[in-house]
C-alpha positions in Angstrom: 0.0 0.0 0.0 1.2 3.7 -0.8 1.6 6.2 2.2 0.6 8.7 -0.4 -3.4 10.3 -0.2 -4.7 11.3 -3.1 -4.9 14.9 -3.8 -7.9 16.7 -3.7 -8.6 20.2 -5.2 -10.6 23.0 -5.5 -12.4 21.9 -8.2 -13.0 18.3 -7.5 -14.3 20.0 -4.5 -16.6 22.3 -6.5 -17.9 19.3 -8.2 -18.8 17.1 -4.9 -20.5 20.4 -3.5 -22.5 20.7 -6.9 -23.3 16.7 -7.1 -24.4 17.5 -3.5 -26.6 20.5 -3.9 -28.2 18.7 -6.9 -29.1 16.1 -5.0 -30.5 17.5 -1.7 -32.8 19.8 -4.6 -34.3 16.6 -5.6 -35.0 15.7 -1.9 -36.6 18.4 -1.1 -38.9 18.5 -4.5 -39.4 14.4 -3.2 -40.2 15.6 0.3 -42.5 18.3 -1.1 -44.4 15.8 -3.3 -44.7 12.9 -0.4 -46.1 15.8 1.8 -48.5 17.0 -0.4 -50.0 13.5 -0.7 -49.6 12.8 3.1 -52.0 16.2 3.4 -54.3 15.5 1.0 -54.6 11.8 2.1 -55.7 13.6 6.0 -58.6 15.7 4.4 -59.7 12.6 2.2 -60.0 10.4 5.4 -61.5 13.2 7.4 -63.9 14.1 4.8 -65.0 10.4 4.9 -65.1 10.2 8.4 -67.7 13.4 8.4 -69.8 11.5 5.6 -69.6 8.1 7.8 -71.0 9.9 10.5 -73.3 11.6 8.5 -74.6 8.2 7.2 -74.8 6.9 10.9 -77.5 9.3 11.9 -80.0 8.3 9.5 -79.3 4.6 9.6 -80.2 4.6 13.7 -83.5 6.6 13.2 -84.4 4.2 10.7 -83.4 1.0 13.4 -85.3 2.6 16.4 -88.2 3.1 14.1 -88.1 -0.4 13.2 -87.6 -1.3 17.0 -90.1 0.8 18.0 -93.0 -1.3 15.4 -91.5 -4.8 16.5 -92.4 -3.7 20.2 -95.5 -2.6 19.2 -96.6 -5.5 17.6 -95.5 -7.7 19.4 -97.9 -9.7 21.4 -98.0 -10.1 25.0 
């Protein structure tokens, strides 16, 4: 093995800082598009939430309606 390090410049150094800035730009546009769907994925499973409970309401008149009329006819 050689004692001697290989010899780094200013402009091999220029170049790493470039590849470098290059890619942390493309992470950031990644982390800005992953985001975006993370967000939009929230509001699509709160909107459902607020129709599920929406649905709910309706759906347990109609069952103590129904309860209701089996109790009333319902002999003794």
């Amino acid at each position: 093995m050689s004692d001697e390090s290989p010899t780094i410049d200013l402009t091999y150094i220029g170049r790493a800082l470039d590849r470098l800035t290059i890619d942390v730009a493309s992470l950031r546009d990644d982390m800005a598009a992953l985001t975006a769907i993370a967000v939009r994925r929230d509001a699509t499973l709160s909107a459902l939430l607020t129709e599920v409970r929406a649905m709910h309401s309706p759906h347990a008149r109609l069952a103590n309606r129904v309860r209701a009329r089996e109790i009333a006819t319902t002999p003794p």
